[in-house]
N, C-alpha and C positions, 0 to 999 in steps of 0.2 A: 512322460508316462503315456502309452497308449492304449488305447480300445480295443480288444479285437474282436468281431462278430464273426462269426460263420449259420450257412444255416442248413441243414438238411431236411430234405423232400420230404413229407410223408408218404402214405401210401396213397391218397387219393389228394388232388388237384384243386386249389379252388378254382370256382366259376364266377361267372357273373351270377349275381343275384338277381330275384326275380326283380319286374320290374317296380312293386306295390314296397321295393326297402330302397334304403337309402345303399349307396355304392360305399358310404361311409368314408367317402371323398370330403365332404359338407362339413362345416365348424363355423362357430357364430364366434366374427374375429371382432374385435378391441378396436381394433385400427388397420390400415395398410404397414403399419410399422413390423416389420419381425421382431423386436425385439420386445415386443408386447406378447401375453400370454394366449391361448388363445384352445380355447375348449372346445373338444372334438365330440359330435355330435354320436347321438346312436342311433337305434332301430327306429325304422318310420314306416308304416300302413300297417297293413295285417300279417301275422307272421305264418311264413309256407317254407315247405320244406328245405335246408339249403344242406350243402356239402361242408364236410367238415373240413376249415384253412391248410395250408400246412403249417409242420412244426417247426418252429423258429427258436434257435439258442444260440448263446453266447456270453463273451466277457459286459459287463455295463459296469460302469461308475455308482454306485449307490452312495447317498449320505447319510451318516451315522445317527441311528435314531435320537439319544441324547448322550451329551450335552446337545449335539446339532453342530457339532464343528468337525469339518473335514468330510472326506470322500473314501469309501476305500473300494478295490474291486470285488463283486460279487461273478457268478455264474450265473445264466437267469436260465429258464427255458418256461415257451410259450406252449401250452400245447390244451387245445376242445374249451379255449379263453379262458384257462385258468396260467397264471405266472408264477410258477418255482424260481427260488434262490436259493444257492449252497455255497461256498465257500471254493468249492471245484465243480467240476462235471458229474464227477460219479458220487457227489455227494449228496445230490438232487434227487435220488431212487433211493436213499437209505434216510427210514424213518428218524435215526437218532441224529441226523446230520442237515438235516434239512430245514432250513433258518425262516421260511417262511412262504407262504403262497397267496395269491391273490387272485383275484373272482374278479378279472377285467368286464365283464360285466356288468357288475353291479356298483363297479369304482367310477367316478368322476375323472375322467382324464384331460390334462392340460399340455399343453405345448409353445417351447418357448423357439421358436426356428434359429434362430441369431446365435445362442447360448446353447442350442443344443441339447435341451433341457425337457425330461416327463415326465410331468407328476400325476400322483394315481391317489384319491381320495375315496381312502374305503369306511370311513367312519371309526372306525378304530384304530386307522395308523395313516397317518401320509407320507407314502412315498417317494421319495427326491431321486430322481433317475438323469445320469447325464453321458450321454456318446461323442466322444471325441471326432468322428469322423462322419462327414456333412451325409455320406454313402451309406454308410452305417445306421444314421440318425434317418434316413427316409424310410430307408428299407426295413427298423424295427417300427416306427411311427405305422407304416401301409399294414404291417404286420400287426400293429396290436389294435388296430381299426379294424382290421375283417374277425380276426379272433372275437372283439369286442360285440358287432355284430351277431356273429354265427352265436357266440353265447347266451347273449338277451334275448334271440330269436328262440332258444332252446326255455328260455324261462317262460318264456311267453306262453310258448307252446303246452309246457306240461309243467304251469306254475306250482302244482302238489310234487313233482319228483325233484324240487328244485333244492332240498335237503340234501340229496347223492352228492349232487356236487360243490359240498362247501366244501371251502380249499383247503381245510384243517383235518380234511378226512385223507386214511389214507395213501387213495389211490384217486382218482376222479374218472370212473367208467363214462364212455359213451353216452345219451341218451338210449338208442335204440338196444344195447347191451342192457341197460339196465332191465328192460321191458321185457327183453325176451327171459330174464332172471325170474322175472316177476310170479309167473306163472309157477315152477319149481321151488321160488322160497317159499311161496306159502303151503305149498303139498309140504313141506319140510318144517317147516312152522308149525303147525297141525299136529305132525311127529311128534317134532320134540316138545310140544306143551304137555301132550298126552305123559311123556317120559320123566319130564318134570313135575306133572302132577303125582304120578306116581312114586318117584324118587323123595318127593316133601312127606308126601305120607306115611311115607316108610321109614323116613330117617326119625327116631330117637332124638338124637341130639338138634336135630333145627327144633324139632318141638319144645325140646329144653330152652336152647337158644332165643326162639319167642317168647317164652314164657318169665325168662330173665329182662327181654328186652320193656315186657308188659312192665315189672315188679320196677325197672330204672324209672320208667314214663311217671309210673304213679311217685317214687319217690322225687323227683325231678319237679313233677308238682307242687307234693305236699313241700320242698322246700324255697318253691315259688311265693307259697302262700305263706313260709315262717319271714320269707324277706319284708314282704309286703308290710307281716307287723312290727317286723325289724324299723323300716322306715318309717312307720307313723309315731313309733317310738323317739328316733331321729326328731322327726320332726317338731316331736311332744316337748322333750325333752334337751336337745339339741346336743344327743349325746356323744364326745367325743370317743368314745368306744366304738362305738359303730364307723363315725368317718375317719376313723385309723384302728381298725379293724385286729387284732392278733389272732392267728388260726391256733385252735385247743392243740395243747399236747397229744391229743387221741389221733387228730391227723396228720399233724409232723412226724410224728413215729413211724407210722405205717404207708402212708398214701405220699410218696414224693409230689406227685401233683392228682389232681382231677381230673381235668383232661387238656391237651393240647394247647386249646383253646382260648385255656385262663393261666397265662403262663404266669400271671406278678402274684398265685396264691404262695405266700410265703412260708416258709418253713420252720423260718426264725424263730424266738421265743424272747420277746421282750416285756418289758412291764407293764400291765394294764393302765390307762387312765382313769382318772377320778372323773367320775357323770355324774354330772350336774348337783351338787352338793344340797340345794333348796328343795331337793324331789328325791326322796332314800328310798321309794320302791322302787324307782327306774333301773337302778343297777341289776338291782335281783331278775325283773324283768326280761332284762339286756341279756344276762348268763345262763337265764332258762331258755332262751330264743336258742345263743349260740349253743347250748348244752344239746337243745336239738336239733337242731343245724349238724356239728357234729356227728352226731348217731346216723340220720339220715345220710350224708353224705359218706358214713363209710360203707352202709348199706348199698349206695348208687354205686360206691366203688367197686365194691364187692362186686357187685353182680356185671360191674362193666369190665371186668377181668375173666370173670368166667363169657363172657359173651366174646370176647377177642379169642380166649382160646376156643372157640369153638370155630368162632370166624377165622382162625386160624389152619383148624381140620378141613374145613368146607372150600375154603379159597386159595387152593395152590397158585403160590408164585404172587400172591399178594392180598397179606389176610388186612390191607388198608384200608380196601374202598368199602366193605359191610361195615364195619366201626364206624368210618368216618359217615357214609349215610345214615346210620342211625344216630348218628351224635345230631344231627346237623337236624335231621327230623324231629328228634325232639327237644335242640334247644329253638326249634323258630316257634314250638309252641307256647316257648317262654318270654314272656318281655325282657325287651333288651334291658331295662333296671335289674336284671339278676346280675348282668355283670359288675354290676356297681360291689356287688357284695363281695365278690373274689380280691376286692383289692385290699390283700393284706397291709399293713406298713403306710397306708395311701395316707399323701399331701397334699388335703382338700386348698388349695391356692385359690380359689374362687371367692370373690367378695360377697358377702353373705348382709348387705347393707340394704333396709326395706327401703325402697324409694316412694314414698307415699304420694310425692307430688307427678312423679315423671308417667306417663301415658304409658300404657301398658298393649296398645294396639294401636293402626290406622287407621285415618277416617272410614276408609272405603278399601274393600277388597282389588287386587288387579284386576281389571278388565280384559275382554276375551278380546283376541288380535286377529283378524283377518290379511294381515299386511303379506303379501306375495314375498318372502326372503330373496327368493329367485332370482324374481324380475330385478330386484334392486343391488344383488351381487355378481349375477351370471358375468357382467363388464369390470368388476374386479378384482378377477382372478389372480393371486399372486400379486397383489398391490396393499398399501400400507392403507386400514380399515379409516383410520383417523380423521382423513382428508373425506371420507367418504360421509354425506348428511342421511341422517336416519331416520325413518319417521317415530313418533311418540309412542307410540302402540309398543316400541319394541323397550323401550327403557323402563327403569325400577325409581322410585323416587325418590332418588339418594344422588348425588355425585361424587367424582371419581374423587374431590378433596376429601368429604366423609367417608368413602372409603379407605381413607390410608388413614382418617379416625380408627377405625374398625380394629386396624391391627393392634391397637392398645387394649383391646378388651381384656386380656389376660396380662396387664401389667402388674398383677399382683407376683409373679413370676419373678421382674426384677425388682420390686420389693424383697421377697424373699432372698435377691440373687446381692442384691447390695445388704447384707445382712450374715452373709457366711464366709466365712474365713478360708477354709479350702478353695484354692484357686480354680481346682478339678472341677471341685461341685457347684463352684461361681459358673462356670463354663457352663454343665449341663442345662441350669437354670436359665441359661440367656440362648443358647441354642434352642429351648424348648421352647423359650417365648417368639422365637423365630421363626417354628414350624407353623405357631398358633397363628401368623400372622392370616391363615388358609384355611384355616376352619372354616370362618361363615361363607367359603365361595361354594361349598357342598352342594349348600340346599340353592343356588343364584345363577343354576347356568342359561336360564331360562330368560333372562333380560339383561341388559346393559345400565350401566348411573352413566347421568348425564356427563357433555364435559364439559368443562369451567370454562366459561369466559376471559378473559384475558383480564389481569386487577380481579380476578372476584376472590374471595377469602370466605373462610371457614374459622368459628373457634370453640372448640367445646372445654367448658370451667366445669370440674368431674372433682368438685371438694369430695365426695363419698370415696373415691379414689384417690384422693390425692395427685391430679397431676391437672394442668392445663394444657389444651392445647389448641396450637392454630396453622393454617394453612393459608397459603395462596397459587395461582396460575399466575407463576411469574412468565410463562410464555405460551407461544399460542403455535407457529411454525417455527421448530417443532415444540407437539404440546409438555411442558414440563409444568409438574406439580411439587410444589415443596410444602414442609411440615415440620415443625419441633414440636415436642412437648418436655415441658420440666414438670418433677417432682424432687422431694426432699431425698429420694432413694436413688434416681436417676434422669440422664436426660436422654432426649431420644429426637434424632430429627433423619428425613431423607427427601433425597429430588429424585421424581420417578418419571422416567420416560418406558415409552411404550411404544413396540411396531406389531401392528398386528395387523397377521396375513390371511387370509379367506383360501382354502385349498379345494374348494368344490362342496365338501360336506362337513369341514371341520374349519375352523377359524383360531389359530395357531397366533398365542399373544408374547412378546420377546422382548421382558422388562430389560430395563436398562438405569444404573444407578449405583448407587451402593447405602446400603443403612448404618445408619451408625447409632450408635450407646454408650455409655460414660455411666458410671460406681462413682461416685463421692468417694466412698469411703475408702476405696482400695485406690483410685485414681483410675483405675482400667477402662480404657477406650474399643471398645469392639465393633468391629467392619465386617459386614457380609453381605454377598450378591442373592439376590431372586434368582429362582429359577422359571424353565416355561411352561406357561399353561395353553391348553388346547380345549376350546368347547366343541365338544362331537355332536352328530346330527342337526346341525343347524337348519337343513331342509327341512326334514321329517324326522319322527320318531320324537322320544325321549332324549330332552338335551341333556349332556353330562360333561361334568369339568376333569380335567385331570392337569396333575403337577409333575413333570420330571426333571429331571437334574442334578446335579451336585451341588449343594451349597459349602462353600467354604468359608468358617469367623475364626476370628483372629482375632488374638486382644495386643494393637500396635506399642502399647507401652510396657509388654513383656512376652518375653518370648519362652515363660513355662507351659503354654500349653495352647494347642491350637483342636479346632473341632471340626470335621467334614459330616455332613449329613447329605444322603441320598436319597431322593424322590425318585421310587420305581415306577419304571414307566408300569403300566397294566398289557399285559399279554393276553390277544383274543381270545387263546383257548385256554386259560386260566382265570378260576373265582378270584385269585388276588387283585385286590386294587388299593388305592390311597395308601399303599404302606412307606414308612419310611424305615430305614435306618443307619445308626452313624455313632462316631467313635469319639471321642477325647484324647487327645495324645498327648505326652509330655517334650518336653524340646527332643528328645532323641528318638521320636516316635515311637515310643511303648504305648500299647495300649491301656489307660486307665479304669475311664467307664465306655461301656456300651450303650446306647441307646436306639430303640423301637417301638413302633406301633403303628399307627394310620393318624395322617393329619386331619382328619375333620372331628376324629376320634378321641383319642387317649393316647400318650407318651408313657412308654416305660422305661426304667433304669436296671441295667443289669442282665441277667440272665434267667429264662427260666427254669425250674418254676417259682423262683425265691424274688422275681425283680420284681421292681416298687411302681410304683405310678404316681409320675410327676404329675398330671396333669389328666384331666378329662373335660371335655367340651361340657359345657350347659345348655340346658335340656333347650330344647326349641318349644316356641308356643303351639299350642295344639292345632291352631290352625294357619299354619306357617306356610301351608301351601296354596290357601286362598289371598294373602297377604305375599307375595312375592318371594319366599322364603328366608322373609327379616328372623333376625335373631330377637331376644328382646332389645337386646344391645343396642342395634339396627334402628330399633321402631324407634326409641330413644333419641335417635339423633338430630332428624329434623324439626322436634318438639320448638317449638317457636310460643313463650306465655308472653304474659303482660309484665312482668317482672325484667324478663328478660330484652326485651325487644327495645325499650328507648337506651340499651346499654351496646349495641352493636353497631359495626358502620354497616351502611346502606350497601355494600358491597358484599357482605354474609350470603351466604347461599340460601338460608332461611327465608332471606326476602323474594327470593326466584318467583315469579309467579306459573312460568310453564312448570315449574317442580310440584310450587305448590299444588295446581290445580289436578294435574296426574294423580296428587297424592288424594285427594278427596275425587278420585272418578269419574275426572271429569276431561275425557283425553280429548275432545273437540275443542276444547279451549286450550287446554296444556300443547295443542299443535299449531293454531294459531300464534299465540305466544314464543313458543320457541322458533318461527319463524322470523319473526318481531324481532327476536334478543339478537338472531346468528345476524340480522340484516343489520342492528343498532355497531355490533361486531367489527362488519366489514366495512360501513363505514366510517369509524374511528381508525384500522387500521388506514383506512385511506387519507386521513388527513395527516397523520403520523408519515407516509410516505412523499404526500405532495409537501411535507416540509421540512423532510431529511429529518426525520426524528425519530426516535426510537424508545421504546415504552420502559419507564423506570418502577419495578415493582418499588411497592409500598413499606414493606414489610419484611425482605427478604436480600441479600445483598449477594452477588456473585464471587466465589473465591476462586481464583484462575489457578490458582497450585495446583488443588486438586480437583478441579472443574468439576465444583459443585453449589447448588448456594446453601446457602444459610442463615439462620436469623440476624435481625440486627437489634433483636433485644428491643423493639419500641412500641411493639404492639398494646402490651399489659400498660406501660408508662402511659401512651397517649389516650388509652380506654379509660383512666382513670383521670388524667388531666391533661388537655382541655377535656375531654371527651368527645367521641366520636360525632356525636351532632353538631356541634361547632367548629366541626373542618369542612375541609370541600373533597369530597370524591369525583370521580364521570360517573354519568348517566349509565347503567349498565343495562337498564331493561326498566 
């Protein structure tokens, strides 16, 4: 398969640039190696007037955004440093066909010479570009270097008009086009505000239309405020009416749903529960809330039906987007606990167990980080993060074995899941606990857990939960983490490897492993892959995580039914994000159940507006974002009492002192120290190699069938006899 480029002249020439820019010859290289990455520099002095490049198009190599496997060919064209792609040539000028553009400007661009390789990091998606033809690969490289240039020069210049040209508009004018618009749009501007003021006043029905809009706001309120006593009622009372909620006949009847937005409000009509039998007002209570809950909300409906058809008269060719703004307007005036309420049918799976003894926060708030990101990744572009040491400033005070803790927080899921007879709905249960595995990375894009030393171990004994669990860093090159936990309902172990690559502004993570889960009851063994995650803006800005991929589980000891779920990527010019969704199938691939929602969010089953809600995340502490963005889950884990502490080996992550000390705020020690540990590290692995030897985890044993490890079952035995103080560990720190 080949490349082919071509390229046609514009109308005007590029030049030399002045002499105060760079020729955009310049890149700060890795090494003398081509086969090393190597980041091409941009604008440099004051920016003055330049000519705009010519335009450059052709065939290129793109890689597929996810899964991330394979190449296919794209169209590209370069034109005033913005990059279209379409599927052909003439697809690149038609709005509905046009797959995506980028602002080379304001991307990170990398270059591989050897592999013929360029990547463009624009913070919301990174770019895999590959030219078959060494002629090809200089001539688009020169090309998207002057492009790159003439672009930044243009932002520089007229940072406020730097709007015209995002690459999601569109067309992308000129700079000096725009300018000479400038003057005429606002004579026209002027116009037509006059024409619209007087069109609003004149129109009858927008003044109805507002006036409905006012009567939704206040009802929208006041049933903000029936919630509110709904919950303390909840709370009073712990009434199961409320956390499996049934919507009154008054609005199954009339109101198929509410709005969009709340799709699990169900329509069903099943049997009420009994509340709290010690407390005989609370019911009455419960039925007068919903009774006006009810009212209320057909009122809201009411009036958000007469407002669509009006947004209907008013918005030819798409009566969506007035609805949808005003929905959007005034649910952000409502707390996000309104949605709690819409969940008909809902299966609060959350342990609901007071923890009186476990810490409910950290010593010390994060500390603020000056550390340069720049300086310390600009040399490893396209290289595996691992290998790379990082200073303290930038981590969370957790590591990477309590975090594959984490993924157990919603193991009431397979409780529930070892527990039901439908194969189907054993299925949704264990997929569900699969998604949740992603929840707490929501609020954590913003630092790194440490990584484990080589022999160091993790165990968390969660009797409120019913399961134990333990970890070790059975390896170090490359790093792999392994984990079991048993419970009476199920067992749960995985070995997690990791490569993760730095793309210029995004740092792209590409697990590697497989999880696995075992039912007592049923026998069923189920297997499923991670998919990838990506932290954006690592330079600047706001960090934010994202998940995409396919996850595919299996249950190997029966082939009635297999589950796919899908992590959507997020799309720049779309509000969608974190959403998943995925199917259940029976051995002949029929569709059983459906499942959707957003993984840091809520899981639904079914369909709207009738689908149910498996699951909903728990609530974060209030001040979750002075604390690193721990869950309480989180805070939880590193808890180290006096009870606890003569019952662990000396190799527990608990005992860490850079961890510890990070955690109480105190990062000039926690840097100290973890220089200390990485040093104690490298020389243990050095005496392991001057004497041909090779490191025998503790706790974990390798199985070569399916090149994974797993336990050896002796952790719980040796913690209770001899006990862990009467062995002998290494020195780990």
């Amino acid at each position: 398969e080949t490349t082919v480029g071509r390229r046609q002249s514009g109308r005007k020439k590029m030049t030399s640039p002045s002499p105060t820019h760079s020729d955009s010859s310049g890149s700060s290289k890795h090494d003398s190696n081509q086969d090393s990455w190597e980041i091409v520099e941009g604008l440099r002095g004051v920016p003055a007037s330049m000519q705009e490049p010519d335009r450059q198009e052709g065939l290129l190599l793109k890689r597929r955004k996810w899964p991330m496997k394979g190449w296919h060919k794209r169209y590209f064209v370069l034109e005033k440093g913005i990059l279209k792609y379409a599927k052909r040539g003439p697809d690149v000028s038609i709005k509905g066909k046009l797959h995506g553009c980028i602002d080379v400007g304001l991307s990170v661009m990398s270059i591989k010479k050897k592999a013929m390789c360029i990547d463009l990091d624009t913070e919301d998606n990174i770019y895999h570009l590959k030219v078959k033809s060494p002629e090809l690969f200089e001539e688009w490289v020169s090309k998207l270097r002057h492009h790159r240039v003439f672009r930044q020069n243009e932002i520089a210049m007229y940072p406020h008009e730097r709007h015209l040209f995002h690459p999601h508009a569109t067309s992308s004018p000129s700079l000096n086009d725009s300018l000479r618009k400038r003057a005429t749009l606002t004579k026209q501007a002027s116009i037509n505000q006059a024409k619209v003021s007087s069109w609003l006043h004149s129109s009858e029905d927008m003044d109805k239309c507002c006036k409905d809009l006012e009567e939704c706001e206040s009802y929208l309120l006041e049933l903000n405020l029936l919630l509110k006593s709904m919950e303390v009622l909840h709370r009073t009372y712990s009434a199961p009416a409320i956390s499996a909620l049934q919507v009154p006949s008054c609005i199954s009847s009339q109101s198929p749903r509410l709005h969009a937005s709340n799709p699990n409000l169900s329509t069903t009509e099943t049997n009420t529960q009994e509340v709290c039998p010690e407390s005989p007002d609370s019911p009455t209570d419960v039925s007068r809330l919903q009774e006006d809950f009810c009212r209320l909300a057909n009122n809201s409906e009411s009036n958000s039906t007469k407002t669509t058809s009006y947004a209907h008269q008013e918005c030819p060719g798409g009566s969506h987007s007035l609805v949808h703004q005003a929905s959007n307007e005034s649910k952000a005036s409502i707390p996000e606990s309104i949605s709690e309420f819409f969940d008909a049918q809902e299966y609060l799976l959350s342990s609901v167990v007071t923890l009186a003894r476990r810490r409910s926060a950290l010593p010390a708030p994060s500390p603020t980080s000056s550390v340069s990101l720049w300086n310390i990744l600009r040399n490893n572009i396209g290289k595996d993060l691992s290998k790379v040491a990082m200073p303290v400033q930038l981590n969370e005070p957790l590591n990477t074995l309590q975090r594959l803790c984490e993924e157990l927080e919603y193991s009431e899921l397979l409780d529930t899941a070892n527990q039901t007879n439908d194969p189907y709905q054993r299925m949704v249960y264990v997929a569900t606990f699969a998604i949740t595995a992603y929840a707490s990375t929501y609020h954590r894009a913003g630092s790194k857990p440490f990584n484990p030393v080589l022999g160091e171990t993790y165990e968390c004994d969660r009797s409120d939960k019913g399961y134990r669990f333990i970890a070790e860093q059975v390896s170090h090159h490359p790093p792999v983490s392994a984990c079991h936990a048993d419970s009476r309902n199920f067992s749960f172990w995985q070995d997690v490897r990791w490569k993760n690559k730095f793309w210029g502004k995004s740092m792209e993570i590409v697990p590697m492993g497989t999880t696995h889960v075992t039912l007592p009851a049923f026998g069923d063994h189920y297997e499923w892959n991670k998919v990838t995650s990506c932290i954006h803006n690592i330079l600047s800005g706001q960090r934010w995580i994202e998940h995409y991929g396919e996850m595919s589980i299996k249950n190997i000891n029966s082939n009635d039914c297999q589950c796919k779920i899908t992590f959507v990527k997020a799309k720049s010019w779309s509000s969608t994000v974190n959403e998943i969704e995925g199917v259940v199938t029976d051995s002949k691939g029929k569709v059983v159940h459906s499942i959707f929602g957003k993984w840091h969010e809520s899981v639904f089953q079914g369909d709207p507006p009738s689908a149910t809600c498996i699951w909903r995340a728990n609530p974060m502490p209030g001040d979750q974002e002075q604390y690193y963005g721990f869950t309480q889950f989180a805070v939880e884990l590193n808890e180290l009492d006096s009870t606890l502490r003569p019952l662990l080996p000396p190799t527990d992550t608990r005992f860490r002192p850079d961890q510890r000390l990070l955690e109480e705020g105190n990062t000039e020690g926690a840097e100290e120290q973890k220089q200390r540990i990485e040093q104690l590290q490298r020389e243990r692995r050095k005496v392991l190699q001057d004497n041909s030897m090779t490191h025998q985890p503790r706790f974990f044993k390798y199985a070569s069938n399916n090149d994974t490890w797993v336990s050896n079952n002796s952790y719980w035995e040796q913690r209770r006899d001899p006990g862990f103080t009467k062995m002998d560990f290494p020195v780990l720190w």
